[in-house]
C-alpha positions in Angstrom: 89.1 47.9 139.5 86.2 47.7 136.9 87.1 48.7 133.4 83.3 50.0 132.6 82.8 49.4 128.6 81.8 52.4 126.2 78.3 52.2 126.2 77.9 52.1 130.2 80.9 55.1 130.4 78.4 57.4 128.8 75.7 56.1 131.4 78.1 56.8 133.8 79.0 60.4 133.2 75.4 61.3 131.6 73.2 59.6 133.1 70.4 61.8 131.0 70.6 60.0 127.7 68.0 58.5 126.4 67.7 54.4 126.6 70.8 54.5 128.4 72.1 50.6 128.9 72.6 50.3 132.7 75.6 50.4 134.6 76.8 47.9 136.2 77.6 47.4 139.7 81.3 47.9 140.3 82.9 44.7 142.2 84.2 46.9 144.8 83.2 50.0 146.2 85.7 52.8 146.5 87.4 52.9 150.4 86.4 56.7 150.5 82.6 58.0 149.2 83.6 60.3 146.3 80.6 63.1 145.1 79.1 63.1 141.5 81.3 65.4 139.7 78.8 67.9 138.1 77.9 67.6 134.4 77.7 71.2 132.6 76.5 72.1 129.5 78.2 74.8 127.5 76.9 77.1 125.5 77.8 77.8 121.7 79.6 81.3 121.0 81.0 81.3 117.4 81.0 78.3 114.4 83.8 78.4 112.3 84.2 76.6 109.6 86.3 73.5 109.7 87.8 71.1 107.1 85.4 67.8 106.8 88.4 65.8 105.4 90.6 66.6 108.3 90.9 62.8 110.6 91.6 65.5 113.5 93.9 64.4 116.3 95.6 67.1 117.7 93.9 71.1 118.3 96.0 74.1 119.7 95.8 77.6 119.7 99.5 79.1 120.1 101.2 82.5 119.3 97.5 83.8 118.4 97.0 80.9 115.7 95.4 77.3 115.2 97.2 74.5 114.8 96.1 70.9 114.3 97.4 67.6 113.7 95.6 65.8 111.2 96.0 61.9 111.2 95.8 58.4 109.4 98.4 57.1 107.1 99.4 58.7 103.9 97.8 61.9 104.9 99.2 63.0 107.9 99.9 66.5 108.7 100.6 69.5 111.1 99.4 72.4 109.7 98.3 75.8 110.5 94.5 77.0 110.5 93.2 80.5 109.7 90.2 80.8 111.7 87.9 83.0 110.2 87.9 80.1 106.9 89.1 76.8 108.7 91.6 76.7 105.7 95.4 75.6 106.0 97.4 78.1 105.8 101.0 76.2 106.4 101.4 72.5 106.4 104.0 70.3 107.3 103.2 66.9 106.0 104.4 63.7 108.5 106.2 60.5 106.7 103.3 58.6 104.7 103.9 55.5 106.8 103.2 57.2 110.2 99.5 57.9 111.6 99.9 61.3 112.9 98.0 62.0 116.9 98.2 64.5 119.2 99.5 68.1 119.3 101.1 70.5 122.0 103.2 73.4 122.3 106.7 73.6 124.1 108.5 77.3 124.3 109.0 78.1 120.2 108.2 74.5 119.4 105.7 72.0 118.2 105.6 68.7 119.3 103.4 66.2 117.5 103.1 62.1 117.9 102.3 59.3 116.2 99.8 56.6 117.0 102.1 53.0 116.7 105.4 54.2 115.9 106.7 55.9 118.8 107.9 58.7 117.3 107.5 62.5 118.2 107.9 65.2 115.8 109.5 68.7 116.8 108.5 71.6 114.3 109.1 75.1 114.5 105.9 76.7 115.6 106.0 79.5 113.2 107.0 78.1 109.9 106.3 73.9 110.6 110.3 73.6 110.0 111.0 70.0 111.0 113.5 70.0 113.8 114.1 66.9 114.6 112.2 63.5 116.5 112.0 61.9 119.6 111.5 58.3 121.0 108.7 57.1 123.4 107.1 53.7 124.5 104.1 52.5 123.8 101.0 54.7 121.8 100.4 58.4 121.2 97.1 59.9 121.3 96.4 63.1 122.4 99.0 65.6 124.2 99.4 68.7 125.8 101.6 70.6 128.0 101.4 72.4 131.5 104.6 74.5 130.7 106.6 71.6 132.7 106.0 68.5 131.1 104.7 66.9 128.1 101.6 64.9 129.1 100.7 61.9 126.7 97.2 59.8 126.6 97.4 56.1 124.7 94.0 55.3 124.7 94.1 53.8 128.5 93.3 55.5 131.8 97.1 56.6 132.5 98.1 59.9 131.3 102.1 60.2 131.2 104.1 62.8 131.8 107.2 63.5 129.9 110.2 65.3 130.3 109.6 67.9 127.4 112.9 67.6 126.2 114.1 63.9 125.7 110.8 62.5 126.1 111.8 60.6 129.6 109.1 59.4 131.3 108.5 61.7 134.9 105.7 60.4 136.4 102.0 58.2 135.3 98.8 59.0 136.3 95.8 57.0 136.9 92.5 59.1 135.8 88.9 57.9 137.5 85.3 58.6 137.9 83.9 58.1 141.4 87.3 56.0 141.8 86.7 53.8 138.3 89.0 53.9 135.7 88.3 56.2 132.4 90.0 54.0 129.8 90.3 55.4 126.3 91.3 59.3 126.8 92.2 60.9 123.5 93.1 64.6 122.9 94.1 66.4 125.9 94.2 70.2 126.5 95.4 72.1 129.5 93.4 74.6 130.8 93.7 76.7 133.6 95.5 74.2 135.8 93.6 71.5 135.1 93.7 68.6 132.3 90.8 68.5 129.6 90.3 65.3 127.5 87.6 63.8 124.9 86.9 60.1 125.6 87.4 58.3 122.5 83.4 57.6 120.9 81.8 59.6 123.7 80.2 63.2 123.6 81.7 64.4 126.4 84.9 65.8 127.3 86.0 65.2 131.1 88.3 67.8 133.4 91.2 66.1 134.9 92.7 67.0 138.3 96.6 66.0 137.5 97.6 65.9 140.8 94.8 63.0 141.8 93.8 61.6 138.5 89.9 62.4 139.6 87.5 63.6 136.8 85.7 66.4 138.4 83.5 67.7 136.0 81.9 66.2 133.0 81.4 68.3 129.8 78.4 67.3 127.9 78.7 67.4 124.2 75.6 65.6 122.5 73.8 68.8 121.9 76.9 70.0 119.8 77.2 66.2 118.1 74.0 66.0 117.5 73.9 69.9 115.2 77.3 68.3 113.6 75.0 64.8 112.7 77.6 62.9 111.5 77.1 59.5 110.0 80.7 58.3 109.9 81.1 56.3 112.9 84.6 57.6 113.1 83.4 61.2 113.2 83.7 61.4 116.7 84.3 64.5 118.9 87.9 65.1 119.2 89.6 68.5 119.5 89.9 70.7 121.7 91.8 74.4 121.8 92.2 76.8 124.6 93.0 80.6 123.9 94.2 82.2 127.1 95.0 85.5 126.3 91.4 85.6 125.3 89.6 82.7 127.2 88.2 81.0 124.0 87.8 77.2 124.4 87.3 75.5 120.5 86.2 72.1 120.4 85.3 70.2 116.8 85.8 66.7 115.6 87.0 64.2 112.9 85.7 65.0 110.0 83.3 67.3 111.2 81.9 70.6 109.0 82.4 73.0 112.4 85.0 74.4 114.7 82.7 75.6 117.7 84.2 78.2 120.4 81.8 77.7 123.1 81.5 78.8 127.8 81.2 76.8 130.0 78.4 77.8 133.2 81.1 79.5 135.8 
């Protein structure tokens, strides 16, 4: 299947922006007709503020707090956010030689990765106690958890699921757009029985189906990017957090000034 580059991706899914580069034609058409998934735009409910050093990789909301997972080497941490100030209230720093990725929650556990190394690291949710590690193959991005599994991206178009225990793999899944490939899927959230996930250098975020892999509805971000105006290339959106007991989605980015809860259009 085509592997569409970055700049035709954000074509793909918004096929507003301005001075867009044109897609190309895929090389073969999908065997069955898939629809458009729709592309919402939410709306802004709170700003919080958020640490502008913070490389942010990982964004939960667990037992009524924020958590993040904060990464490049030599300044990696897991760490625990008081809202109302974006300030760290409990930090657990990660071995200096280890890029720090994605974050989820298992039971009365944390579970955060790392980007080359293969390692997962188990803290205890409510003081960051270390508890131990974990092996898995190949990178870790982003990650979150559907109460059964684990589920790891690495930057492709497969999301894996992981036995949330020893880290054995249970199953792969392929993740498309009109039955194309969405290579480079970052932090992942789960929300509401379906998958979430920011697209590495796009201002989107994309809702997952895990039992098909199929994107069916596009989150459009460049309104919120835009407000943030960051000039580090690396700034990117990346981040999100779902409270349930409250329904309060939080998405922010690397090194951005802002935490923003925002709605999505029901």
């Amino acid at each position: 299947m085509t592997r569409w580059p970055a700049p035709a991706l954000l074509a793909l899914f918004l096929p507003l922006t301005a001075a867009a580069p044109a897609v190309p034609a895929p090389q073969a058409a999908p065997a069955v007709a898939e629809a458009r998934p729709p592309v919402v735009v939410p709306t802004v409910i709170a700003r919080f503020p958020h640490d502008r050093e913070a490389f942010t990789e990982g964004l939960i909301w667990h037992g009524g707090a924020l958590y993040e997972s904060v990464g490049l080497e030599g300044r990696s941490d897991v760490r625990r956010v008081e809202l109302a100030t974006g300030k760290a209230v409990k930090r657990a720093v990660i071995p200096p030689a280890q890029f720090g990725e994605g974050l989820a929650a298992w039971k009365d556990q944390l579970v955060s990765l790392t980007w080359h190394d293969g390692i997962a690291h188990r803290w205890a949710a409510t003081t960051l106690r270390p508890l131990g590690t974990a092996r898995y193959s190949g990178e870790g991005w982003g990650l979150t958890s559907d109460r059964t599994a684990l589920i790891r991206s690495d930057g492709s178009a497969t999301l894996t699921f992981h036995d949330p225990v020893t880290l054995a793999v249970r199953r792969t899944l392929k993740v498309t757009y009109m039955g194309q490939p969405v290579d480079q899927l970052n932090e992942l959230e789960w929300v509401e029985g379906a998958i979430l996930a920011n697209v590495w250098h796009q201002p989107m975020v994309v809702r997952i189906d895990p039992a098909s892999g199929r994107v069916t509805q596009v989150i459009d971000l460049r309104a919120i990017v835009a407000e943030v105006g960051a000039r580090d290339p690396e700034a990117v959106a990346n981040g999100i957090a779902w409270d349930a007991a409250k329904r309060r989605l939080f998405v922010t980015g690397k090194r951005w000034p802002t935490l923003f809860e925002i709605r999505l259009p029901r």
